[in-house]
Backbone bond lengths (Angstrom), bond angles and torsions (degrees), N, CA, C in turn:
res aa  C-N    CA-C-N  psi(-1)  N-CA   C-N-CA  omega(-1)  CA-C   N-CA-C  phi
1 X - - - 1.438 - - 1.523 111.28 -
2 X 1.750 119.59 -46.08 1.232 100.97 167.82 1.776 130.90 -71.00
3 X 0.843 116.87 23.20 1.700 116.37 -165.30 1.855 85.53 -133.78
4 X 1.377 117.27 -24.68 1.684 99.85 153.91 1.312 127.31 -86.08
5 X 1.095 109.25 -28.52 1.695 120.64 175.93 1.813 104.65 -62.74
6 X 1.184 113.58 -45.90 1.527 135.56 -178.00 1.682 96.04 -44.85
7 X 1.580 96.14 -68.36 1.776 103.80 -172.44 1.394 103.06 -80.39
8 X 1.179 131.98 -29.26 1.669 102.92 157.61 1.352 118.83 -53.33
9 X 1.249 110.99 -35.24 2.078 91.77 -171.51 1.823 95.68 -77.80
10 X 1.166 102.24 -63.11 1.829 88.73 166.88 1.447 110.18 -9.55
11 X 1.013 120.78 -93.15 1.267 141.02 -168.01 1.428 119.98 -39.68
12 X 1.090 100.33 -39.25 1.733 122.79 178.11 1.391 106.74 -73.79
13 X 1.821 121.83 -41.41 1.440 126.33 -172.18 1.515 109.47 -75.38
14 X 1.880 115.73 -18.70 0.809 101.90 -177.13 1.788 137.64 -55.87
15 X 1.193 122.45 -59.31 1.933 116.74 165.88 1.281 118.57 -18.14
16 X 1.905 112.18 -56.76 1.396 91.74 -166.27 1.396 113.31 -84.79
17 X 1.416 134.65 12.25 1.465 150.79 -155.17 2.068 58.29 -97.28
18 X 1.483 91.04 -103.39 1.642 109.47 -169.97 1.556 111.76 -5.48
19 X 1.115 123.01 -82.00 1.468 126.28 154.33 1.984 118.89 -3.66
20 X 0.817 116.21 -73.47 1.206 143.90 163.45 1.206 118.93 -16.67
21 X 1.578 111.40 -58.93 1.481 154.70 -146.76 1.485 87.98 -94.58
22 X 1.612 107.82 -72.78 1.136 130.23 -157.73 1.659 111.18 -62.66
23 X 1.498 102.52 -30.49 2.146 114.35 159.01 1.335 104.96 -61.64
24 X 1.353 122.59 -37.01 1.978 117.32 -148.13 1.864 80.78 -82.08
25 X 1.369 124.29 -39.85 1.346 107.02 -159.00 1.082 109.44 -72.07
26 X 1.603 123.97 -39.26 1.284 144.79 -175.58 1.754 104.61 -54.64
27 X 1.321 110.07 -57.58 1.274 106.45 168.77 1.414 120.14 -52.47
28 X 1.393 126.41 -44.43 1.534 132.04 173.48 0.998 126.13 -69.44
29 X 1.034 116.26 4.04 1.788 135.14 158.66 1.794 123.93 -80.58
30 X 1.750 86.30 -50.56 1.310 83.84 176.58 2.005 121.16 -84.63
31 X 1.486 87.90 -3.27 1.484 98.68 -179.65 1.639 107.83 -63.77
32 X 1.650 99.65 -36.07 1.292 112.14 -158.00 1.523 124.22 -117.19
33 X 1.134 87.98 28.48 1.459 95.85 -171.19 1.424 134.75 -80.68
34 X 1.869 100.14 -5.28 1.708 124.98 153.21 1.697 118.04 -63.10
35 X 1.321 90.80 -34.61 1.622 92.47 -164.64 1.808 109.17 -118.32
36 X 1.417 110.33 119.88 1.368 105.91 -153.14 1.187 97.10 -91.09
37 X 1.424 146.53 -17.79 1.610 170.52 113.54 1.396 85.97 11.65
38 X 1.120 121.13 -91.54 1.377 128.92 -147.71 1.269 124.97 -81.41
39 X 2.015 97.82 -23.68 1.498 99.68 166.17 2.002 120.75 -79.94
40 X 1.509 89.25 -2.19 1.891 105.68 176.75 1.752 109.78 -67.45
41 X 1.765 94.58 -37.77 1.187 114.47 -166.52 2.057 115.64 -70.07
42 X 1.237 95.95 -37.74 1.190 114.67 178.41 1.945 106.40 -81.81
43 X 0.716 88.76 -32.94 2.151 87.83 174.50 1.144 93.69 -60.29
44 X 1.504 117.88 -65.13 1.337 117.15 -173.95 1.722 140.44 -60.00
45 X 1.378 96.88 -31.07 1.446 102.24 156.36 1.376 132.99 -79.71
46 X 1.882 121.31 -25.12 1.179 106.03 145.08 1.675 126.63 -104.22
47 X 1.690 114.09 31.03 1.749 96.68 138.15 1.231 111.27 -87.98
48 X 1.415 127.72 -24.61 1.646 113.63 163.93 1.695 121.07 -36.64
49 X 1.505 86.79 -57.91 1.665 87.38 173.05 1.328 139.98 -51.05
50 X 1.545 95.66 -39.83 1.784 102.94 -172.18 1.829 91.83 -86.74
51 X 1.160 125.71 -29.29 1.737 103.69 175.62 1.613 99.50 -50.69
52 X 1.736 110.17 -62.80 1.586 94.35 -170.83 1.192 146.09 -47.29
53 X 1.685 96.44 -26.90 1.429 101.74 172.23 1.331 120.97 -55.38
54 X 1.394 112.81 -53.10 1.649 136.24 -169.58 1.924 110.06 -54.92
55 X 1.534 82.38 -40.42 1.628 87.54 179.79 1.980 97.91 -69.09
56 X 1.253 116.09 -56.24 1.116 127.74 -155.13 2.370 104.28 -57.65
57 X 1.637 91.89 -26.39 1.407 102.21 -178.63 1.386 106.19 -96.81
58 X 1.414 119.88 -6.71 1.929 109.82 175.99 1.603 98.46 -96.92
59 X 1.387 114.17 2.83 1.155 92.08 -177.54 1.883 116.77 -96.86
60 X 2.003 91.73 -34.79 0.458 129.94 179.23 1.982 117.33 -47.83
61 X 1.136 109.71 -64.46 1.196 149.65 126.82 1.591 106.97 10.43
62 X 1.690 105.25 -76.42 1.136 109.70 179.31 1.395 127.97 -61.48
63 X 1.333 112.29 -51.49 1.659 132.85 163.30 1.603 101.91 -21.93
64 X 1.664 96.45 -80.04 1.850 89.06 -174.62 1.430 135.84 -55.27
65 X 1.468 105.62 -19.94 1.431 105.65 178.21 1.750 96.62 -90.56
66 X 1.279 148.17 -35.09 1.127 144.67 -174.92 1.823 100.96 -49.93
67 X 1.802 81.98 -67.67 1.555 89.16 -153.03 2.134 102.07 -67.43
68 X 0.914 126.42 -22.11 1.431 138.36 164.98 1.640 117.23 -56.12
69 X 1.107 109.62 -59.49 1.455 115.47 151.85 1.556 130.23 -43.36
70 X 1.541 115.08 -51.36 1.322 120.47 -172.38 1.705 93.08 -82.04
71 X 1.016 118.58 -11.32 1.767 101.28 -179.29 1.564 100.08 -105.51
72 X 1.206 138.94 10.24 1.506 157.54 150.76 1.335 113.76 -62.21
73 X 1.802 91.32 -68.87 1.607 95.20 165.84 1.561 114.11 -47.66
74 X 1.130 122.13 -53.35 1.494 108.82 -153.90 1.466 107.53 -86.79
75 X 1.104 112.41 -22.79 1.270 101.16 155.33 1.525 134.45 -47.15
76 X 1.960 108.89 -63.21 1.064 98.97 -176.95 1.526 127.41 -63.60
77 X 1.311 118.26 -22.88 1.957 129.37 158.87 1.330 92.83 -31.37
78 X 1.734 120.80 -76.24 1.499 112.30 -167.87 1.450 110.97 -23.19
79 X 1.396 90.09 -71.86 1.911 117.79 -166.72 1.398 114.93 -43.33
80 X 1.469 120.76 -52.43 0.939 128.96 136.27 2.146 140.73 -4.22
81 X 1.351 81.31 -65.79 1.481 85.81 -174.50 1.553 104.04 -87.74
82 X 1.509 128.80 -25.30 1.345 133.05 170.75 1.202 106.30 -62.44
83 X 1.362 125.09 -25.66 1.836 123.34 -154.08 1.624 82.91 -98.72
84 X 1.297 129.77 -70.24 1.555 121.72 165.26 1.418 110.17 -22.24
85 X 1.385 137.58 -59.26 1.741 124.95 -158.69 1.516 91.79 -67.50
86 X 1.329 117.78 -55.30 1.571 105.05 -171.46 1.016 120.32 -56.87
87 X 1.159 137.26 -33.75 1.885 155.73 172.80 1.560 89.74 -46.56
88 X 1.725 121.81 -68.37 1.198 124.16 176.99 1.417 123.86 -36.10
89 X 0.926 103.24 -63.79 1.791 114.29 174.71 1.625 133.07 -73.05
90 X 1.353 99.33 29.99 1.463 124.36 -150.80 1.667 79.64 -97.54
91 X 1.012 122.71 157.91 2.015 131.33 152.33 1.941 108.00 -79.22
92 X 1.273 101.46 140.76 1.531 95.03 -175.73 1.423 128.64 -50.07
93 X 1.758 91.69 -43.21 1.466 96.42 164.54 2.043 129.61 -29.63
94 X 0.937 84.95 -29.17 1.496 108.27 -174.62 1.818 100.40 -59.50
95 X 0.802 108.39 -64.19 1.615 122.65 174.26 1.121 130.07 -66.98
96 X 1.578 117.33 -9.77 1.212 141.20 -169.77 1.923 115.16 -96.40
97 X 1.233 88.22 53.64 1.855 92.43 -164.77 1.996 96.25 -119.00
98 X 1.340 114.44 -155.15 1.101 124.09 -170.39 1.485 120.09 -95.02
99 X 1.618 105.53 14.25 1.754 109.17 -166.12 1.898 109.19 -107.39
100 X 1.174 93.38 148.69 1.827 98.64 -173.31 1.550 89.28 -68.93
101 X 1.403 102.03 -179.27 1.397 128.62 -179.09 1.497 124.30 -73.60
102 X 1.269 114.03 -13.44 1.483 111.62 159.81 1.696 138.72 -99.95
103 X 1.614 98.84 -0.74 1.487 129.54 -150.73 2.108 89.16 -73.54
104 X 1.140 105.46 -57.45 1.328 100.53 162.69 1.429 146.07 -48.35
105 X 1.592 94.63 -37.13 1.452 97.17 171.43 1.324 121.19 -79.54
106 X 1.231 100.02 -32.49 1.305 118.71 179.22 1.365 126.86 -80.70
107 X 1.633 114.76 13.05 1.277 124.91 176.77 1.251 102.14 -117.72
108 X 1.507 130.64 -41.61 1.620 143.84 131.58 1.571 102.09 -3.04
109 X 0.952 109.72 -72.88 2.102 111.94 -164.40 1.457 101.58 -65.58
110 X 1.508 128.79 -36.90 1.592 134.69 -133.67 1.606 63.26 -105.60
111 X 1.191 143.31 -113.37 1.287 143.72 -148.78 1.690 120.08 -53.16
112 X 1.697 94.97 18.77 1.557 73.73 166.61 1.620 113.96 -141.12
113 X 1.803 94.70 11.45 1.562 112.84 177.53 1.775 88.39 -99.39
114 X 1.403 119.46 -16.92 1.408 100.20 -179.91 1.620 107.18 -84.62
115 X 1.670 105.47 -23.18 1.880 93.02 168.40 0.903 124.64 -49.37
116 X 1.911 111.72 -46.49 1.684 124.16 -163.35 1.643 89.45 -60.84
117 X 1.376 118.07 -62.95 1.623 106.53 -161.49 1.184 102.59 -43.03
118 X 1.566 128.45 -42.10 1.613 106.82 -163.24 1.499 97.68 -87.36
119 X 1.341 126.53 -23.61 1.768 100.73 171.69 1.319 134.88 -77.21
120 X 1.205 93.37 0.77 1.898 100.15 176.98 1.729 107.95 -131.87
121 X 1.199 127.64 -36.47 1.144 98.26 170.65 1.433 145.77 -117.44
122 X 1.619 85.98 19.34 1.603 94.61 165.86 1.256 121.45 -97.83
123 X 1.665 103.24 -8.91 1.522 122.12 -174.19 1.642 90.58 -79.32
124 X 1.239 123.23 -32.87 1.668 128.63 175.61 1.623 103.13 -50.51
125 X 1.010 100.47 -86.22 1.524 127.78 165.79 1.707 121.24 -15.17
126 X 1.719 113.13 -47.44 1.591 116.21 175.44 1.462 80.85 -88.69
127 X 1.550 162.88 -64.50 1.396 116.26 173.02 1.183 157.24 -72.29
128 X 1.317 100.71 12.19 1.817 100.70 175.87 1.936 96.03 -91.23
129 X 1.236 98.27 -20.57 1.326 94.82 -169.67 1.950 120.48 -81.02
């Protein structure tokens, strides 16, 4: 969780980094706009920059949604196997209502892939943001 939380704020800092970047060149253009030498020089040192960034944010990028996800997953397994024991220990009566034979299981999967989404990727989401 900390090494997704990490690359969410990464990830999140990225625009105004970009932004930033994207003024210094703008300014170094107009600094240089006598000398075509030097204004060659400056393209080139910030497309150096903006590749690194991009590399530095897909990687970045990836981390939080991996590692955010895989602690979603394991969560919902927990959730999962707790929501099964109680199901188990239920009285039959319990089961004994108006629903076909998959309506349970199938409410089991639907409510517990909608936990994972909210434990991993909205938790992504309030930090990139």
């Amino acid at each position: 969780m900390i090494f997704g939380s990490l690359g969410a704020v990464v990830h999140g800092a990225f625009m105004p980094v970009f932004f930033l970047m994207f003024g210094e060149m703008v300014n170094g253009f107009g600094e240089n706009q006598m000398n075509s030498q030097k204004m060659t020089a400056e393209v080139a040192k910030y497309a150096l920059y903006f590749v690194y960034l991009g590399l530095i944010v897909c990687v970045t990028s990836y981390a939080d949604i991996a590692c955010w996800m895989y602690t979603g997953k394991r969560q919902v397994s927990t959730l999962r196997k707790k929501y099964l024991e109680a199901l188990l220990k239920q009285d039959f009566s319990f089961f004994n209502t108006d629903t076909r034979t998959g309506d349970i299981v199938f409410s089991i999967l639907t409510d517990t892939v909608d936990l994972m989404l909210l434990a991993s990727l909205m938790t992504i989401f309030f930090f990139i943001s």
